[in-house]
C-alpha positions in Angstrom: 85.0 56.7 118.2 86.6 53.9 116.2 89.6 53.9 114.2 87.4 54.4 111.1 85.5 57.3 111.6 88.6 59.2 113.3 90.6 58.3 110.1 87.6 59.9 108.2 87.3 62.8 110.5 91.2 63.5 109.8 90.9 63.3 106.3 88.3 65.7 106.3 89.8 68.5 107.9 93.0 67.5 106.0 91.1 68.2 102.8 89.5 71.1 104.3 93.0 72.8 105.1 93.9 72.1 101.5 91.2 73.6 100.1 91.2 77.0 102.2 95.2 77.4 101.3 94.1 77.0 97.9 91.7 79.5 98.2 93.6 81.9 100.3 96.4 81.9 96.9 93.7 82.2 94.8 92.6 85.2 96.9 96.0 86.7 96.7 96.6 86.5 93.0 92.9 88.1 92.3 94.3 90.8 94.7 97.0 91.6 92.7 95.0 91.3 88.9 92.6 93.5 90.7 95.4 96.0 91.8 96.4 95.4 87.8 93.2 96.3 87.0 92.5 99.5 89.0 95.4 100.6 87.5 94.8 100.9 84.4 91.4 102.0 84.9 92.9 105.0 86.3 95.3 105.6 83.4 92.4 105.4 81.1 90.3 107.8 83.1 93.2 110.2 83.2 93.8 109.6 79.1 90.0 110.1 78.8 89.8 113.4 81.0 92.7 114.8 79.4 91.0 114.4 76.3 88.1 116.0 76.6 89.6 119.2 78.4 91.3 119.0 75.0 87.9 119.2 73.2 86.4 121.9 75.5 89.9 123.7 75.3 88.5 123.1 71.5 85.2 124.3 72.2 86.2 127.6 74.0 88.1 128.4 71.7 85.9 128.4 68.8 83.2 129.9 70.4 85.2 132.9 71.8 
C-alpha cells in the first residue's frame, strides 16, 4: 500500500472517529431533552387528570 493511500485510509477513519463522538454527544444531549420532555408530559397528564376528576367530582355532584 503506498504512502498515499495509507495517509487516505488514516484520514478516513480519523474523520470517522470524529463524526461518531459527535454523534455519540449529540445522542446524549437528545437523551436528556427527552428526559425534559417526558417530564413534563407527565406533569401535564397529572394537571389534566386532576382536572377532570374535578369535573366528574362536578358532575356527581349535580346529578345526585
Amino acid at each position: 500500500m503506498s504512502l498515499e493511500l495509507f495517509n487516505q485510509l488514516e484520514q478516513k477513519v480519523t474523520d470517522t472517529v470524529d463524526a461518531l463522538e459527535m454523534m455519540k454527544m449529540e445522542n446524549e444531549e437528545l437523551r436528556g431533552e427527552n428526559a425534559k420532555f417526558k417530564e413534563e408530559r407527565e406533569e401535564w397528564e397529572r394537571r389534566l387528570n386532576s382536572l377532570l376528576s374535578k369535573f366528574d367530582s362536578q358532575d356527581n355532584a349535580s346529578a345526585s
